[in-house]
C-alpha atoms as an extended CHARMM CRD file, in Angstrom:
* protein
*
       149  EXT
         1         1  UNK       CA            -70.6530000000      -10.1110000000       -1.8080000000  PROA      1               0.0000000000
         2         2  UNK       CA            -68.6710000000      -11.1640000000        1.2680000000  PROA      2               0.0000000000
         3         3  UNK       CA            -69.8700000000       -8.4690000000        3.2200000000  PROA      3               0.0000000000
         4         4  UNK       CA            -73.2960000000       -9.3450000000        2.7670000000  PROA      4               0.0000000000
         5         5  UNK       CA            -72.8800000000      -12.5760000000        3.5310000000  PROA      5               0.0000000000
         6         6  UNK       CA            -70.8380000000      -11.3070000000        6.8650000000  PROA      6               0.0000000000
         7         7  UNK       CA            -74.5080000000       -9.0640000000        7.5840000000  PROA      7               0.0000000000
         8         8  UNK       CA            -77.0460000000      -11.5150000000        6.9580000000  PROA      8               0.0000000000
         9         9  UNK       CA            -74.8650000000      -14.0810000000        9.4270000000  PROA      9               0.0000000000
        10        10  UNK       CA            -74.9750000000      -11.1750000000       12.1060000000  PROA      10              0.0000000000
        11        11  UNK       CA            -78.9490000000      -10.8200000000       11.5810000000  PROA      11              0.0000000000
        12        12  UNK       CA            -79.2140000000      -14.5720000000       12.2020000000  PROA      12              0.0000000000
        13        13  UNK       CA            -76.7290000000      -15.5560000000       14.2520000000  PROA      13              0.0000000000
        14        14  UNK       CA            -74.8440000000      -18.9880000000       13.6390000000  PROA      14              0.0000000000
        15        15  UNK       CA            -74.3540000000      -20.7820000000       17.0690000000  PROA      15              0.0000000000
        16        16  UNK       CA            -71.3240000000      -23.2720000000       17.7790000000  PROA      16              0.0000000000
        17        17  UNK       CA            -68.4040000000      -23.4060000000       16.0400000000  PROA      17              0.0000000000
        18        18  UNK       CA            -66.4810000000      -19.9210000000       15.0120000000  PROA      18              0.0000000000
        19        19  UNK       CA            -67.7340000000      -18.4190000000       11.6730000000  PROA      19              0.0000000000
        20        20  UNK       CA            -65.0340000000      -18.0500000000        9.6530000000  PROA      20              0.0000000000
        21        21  UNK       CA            -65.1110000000      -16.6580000000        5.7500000000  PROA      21              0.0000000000
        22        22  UNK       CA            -62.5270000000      -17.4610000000        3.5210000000  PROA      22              0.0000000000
        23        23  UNK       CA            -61.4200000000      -18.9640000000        0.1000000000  PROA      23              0.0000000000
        24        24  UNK       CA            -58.6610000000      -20.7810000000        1.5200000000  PROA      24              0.0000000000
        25        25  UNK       CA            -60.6990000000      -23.4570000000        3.3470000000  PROA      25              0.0000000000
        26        26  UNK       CA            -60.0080000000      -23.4020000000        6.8680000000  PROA      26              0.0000000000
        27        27  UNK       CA            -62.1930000000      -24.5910000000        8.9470000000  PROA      27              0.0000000000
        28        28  UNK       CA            -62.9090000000      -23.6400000000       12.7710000000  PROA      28              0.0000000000
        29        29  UNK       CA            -62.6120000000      -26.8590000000       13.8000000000  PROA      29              0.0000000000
        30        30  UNK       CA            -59.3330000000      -27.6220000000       12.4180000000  PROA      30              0.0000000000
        31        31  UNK       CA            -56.2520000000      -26.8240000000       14.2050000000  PROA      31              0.0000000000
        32        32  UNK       CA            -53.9660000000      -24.3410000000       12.4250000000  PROA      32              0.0000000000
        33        33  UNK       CA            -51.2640000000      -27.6260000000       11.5900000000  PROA      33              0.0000000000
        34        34  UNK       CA            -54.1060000000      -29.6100000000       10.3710000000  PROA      34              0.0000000000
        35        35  UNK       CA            -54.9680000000      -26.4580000000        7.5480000000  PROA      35              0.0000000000
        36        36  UNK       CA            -51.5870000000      -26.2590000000        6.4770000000  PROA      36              0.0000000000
        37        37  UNK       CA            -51.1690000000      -30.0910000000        6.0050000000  PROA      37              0.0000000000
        38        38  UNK       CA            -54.0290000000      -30.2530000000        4.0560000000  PROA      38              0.0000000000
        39        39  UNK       CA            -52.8160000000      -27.5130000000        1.6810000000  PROA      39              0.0000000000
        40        40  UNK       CA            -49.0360000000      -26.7780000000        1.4490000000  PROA      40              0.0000000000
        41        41  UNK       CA            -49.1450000000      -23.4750000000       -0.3790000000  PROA      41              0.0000000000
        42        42  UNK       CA            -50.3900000000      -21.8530000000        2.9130000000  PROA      42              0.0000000000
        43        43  UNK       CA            -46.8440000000      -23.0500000000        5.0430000000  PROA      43              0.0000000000
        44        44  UNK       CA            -45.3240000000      -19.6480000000        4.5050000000  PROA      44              0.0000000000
        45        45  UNK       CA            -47.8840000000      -17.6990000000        4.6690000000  PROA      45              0.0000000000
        46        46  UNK       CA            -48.8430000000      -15.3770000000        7.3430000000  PROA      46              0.0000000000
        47        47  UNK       CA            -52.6990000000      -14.5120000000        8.5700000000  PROA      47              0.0000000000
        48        48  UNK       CA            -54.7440000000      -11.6590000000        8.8070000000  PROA      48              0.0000000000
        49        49  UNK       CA            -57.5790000000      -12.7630000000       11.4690000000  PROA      49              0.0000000000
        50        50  UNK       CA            -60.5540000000      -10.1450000000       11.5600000000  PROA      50              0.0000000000
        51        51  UNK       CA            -62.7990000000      -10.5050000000       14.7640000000  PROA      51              0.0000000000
        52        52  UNK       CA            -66.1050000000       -9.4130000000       15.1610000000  PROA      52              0.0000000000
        53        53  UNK       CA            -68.4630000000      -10.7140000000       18.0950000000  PROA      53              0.0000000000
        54        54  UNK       CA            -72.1230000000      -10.8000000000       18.5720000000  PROA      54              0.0000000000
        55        55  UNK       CA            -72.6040000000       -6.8020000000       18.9880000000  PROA      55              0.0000000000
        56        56  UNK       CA            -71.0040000000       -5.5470000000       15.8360000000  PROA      56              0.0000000000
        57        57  UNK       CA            -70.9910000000       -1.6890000000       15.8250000000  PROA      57              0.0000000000
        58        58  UNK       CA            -72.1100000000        0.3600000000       12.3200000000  PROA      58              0.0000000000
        59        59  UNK       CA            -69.1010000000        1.4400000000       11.8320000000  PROA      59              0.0000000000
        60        60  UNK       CA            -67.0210000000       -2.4110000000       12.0120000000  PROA      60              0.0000000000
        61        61  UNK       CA            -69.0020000000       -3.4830000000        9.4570000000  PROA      61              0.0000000000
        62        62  UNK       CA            -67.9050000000       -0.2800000000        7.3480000000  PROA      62              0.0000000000
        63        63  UNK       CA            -64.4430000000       -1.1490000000        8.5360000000  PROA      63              0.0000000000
        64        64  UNK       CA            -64.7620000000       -4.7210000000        8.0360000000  PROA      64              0.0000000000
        65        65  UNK       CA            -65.8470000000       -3.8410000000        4.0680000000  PROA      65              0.0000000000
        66        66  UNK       CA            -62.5690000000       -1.3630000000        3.8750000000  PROA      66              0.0000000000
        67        67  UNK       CA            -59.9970000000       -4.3830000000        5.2900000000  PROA      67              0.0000000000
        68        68  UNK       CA            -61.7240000000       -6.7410000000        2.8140000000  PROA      68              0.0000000000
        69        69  UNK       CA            -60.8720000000       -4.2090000000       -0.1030000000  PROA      69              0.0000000000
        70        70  UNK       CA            -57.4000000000       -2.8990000000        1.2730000000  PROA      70              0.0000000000
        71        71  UNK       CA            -56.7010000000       -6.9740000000        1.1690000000  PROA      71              0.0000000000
        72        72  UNK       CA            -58.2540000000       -7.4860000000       -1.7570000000  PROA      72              0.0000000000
        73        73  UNK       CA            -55.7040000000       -4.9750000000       -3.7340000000  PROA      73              0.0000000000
        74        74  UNK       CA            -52.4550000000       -5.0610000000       -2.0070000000  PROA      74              0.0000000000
        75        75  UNK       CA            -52.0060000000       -8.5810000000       -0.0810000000  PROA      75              0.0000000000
        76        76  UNK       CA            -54.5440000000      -11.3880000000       -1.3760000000  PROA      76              0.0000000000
        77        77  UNK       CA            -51.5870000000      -13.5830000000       -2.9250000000  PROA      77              0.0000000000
        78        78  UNK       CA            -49.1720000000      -12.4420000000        0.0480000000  PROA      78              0.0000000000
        79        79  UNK       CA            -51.4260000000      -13.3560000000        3.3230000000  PROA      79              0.0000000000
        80        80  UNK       CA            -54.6620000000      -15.5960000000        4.2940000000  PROA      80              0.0000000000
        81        81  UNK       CA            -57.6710000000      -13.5650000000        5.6730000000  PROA      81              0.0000000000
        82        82  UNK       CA            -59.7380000000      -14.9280000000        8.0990000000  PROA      82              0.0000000000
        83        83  UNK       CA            -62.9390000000      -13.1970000000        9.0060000000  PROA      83              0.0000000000
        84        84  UNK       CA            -64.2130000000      -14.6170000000       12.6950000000  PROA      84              0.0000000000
        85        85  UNK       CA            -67.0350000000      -14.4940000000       15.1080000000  PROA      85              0.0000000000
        86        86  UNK       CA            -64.7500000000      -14.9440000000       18.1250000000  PROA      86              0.0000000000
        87        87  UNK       CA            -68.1450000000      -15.4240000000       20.1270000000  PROA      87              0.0000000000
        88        88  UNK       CA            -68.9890000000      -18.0730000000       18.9000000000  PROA      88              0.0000000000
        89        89  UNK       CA            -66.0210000000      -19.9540000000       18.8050000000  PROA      89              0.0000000000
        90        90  UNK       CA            -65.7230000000      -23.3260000000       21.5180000000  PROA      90              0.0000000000
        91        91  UNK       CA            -63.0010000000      -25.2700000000       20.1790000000  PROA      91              0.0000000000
        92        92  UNK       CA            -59.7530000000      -22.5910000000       19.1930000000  PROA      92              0.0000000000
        93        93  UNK       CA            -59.7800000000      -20.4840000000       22.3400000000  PROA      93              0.0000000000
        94        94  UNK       CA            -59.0560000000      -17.2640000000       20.3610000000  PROA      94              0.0000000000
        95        95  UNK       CA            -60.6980000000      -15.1390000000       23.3450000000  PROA      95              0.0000000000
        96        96  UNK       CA            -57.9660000000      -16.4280000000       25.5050000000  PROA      96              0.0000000000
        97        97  UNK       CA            -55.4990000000      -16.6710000000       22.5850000000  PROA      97              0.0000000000
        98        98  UNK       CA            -55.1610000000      -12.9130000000       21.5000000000  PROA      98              0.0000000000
        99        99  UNK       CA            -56.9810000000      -11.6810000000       24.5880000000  PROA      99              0.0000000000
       100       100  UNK       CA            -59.9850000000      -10.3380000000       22.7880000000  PROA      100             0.0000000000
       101       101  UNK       CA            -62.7330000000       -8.0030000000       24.0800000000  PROA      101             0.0000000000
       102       102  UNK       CA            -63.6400000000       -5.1040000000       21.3980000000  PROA      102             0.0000000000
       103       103  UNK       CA            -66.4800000000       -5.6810000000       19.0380000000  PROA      103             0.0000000000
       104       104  UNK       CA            -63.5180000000       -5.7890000000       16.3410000000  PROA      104             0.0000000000
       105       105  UNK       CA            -60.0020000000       -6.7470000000       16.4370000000  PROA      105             0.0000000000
       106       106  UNK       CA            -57.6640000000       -7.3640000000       13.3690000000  PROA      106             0.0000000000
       107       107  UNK       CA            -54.8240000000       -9.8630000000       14.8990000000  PROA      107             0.0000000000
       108       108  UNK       CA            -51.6210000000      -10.2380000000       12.4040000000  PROA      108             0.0000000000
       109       109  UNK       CA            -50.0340000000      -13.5440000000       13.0590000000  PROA      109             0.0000000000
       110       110  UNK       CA            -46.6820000000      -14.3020000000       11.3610000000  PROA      110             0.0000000000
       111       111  UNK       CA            -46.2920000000      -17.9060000000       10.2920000000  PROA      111             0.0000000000
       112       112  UNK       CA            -43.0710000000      -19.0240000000        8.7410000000  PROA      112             0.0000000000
       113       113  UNK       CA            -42.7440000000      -23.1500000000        7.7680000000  PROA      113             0.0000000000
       114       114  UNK       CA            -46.1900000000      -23.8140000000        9.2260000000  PROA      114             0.0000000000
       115       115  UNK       CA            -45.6530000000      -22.2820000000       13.0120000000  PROA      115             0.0000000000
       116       116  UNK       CA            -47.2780000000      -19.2910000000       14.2890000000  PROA      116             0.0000000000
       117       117  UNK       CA            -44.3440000000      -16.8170000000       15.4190000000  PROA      117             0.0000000000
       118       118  UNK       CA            -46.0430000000      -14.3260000000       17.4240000000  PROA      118             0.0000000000
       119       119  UNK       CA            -48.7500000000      -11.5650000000       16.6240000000  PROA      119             0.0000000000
       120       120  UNK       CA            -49.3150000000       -7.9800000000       16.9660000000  PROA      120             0.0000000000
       121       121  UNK       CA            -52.7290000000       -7.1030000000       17.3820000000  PROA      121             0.0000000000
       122       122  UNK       CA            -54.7630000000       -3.7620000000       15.4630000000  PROA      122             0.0000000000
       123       123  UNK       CA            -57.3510000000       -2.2930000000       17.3490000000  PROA      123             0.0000000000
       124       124  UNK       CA            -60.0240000000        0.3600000000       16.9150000000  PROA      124             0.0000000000
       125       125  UNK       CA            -60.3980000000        0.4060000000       13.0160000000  PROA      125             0.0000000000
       126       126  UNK       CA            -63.3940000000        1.0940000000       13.5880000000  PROA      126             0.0000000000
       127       127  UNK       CA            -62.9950000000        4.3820000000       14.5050000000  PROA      127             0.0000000000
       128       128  UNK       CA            -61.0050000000        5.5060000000       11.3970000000  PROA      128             0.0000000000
       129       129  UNK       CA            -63.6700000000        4.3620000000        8.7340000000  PROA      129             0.0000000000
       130       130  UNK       CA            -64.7030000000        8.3290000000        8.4270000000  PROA      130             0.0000000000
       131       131  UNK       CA            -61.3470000000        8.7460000000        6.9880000000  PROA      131             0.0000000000
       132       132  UNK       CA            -60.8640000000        5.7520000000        4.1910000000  PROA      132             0.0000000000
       133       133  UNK       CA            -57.4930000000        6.5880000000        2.8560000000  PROA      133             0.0000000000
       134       134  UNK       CA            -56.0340000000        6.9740000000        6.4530000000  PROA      134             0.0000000000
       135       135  UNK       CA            -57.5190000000        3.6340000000        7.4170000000  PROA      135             0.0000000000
       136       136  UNK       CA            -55.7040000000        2.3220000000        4.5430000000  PROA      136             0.0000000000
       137       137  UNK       CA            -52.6760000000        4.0210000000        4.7790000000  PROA      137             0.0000000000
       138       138  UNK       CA            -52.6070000000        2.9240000000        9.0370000000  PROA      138             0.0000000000
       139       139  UNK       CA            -53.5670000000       -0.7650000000        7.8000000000  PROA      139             0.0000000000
       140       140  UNK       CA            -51.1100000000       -1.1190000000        5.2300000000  PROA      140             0.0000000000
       141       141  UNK       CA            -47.9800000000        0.1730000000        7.1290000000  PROA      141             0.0000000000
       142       142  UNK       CA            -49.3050000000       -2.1700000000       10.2280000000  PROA      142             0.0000000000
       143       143  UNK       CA            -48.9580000000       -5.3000000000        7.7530000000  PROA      143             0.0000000000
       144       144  UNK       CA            -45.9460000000       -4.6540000000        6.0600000000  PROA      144             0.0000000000
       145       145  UNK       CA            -44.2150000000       -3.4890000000        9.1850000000  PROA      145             0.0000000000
       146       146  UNK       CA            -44.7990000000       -6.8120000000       10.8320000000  PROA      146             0.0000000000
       147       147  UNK       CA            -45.8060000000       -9.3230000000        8.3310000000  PROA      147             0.0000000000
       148       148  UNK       CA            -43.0660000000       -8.1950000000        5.7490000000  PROA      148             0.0000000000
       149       149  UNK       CA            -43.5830000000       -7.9560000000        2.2560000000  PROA      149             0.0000000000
């Protein structure tokens, strides 16, 4: 359902403010101490940010779908996912942030008692989506090695 949701908002186009998809309620225009003050389960808990911009390629939306499942299964009550037009984002300066570029970018950001402690970014998923269970196998071992588990 998600992933539907993520095409029909890339057929349209939302203008403005980031587009983010969640369940945890974070907003774009919220800062990142402003979501975890208004919700204290999320203090300890690190993100998984997915980027996309304007000019998706075929195969990030395939790779989007396979993050959303691998996240789905093996760290929804571990981690927050984020999915974001970085784009279309004016007020959180993600571009300059995790220097993005690449149609899609997975950023891993640790957060321990509700402060960002550096990131590691994963890039070119994208290319991998021909080969599902190495995708997995490459996205798993890149969370757990620096989010923990």
């Amino acid at each position: 359902m998600r992933v539907i949701l993520f095409i029909l908002m890339l057929a349209v186009g939302v203008p403005a403010a980031a587009q983010v998809q969640n369940a945890d309620g974070y907003m774009p225009s919220q800062t990142l101490q402003e979501y975890f003050d208004a919700n204290r389960t999320n203090y300890d808990k690190s993100i998984i940010y997915v980027f996309f911009n304007n000019e998706p390629c075929y195969t990030c939306a395939a790779a989007i779908e396979m993050i959303e499942q691998i996240y789905d299964s093996h760290f929804i009550d571990e981690y927050n996912l984020f999915m974001i037009n970085y784009q279309n984002d004016q007020e959180n300066n993600f571009i300059q942030t995790y220097s993005l570029s690449k149609p899609l970018e997975v950023v891993l950001v640790r957060i321990d008692d509700g402060a960002a402690f550096g990131y590691r970014k994963i890039e070119n998923l994208q290319d991998m989506t021909t080969d599902p269970v190495s995708l997995q196998d490459y996205f798993i071992s890149q969370v757990t090695d620096y989010l923990g588990n």
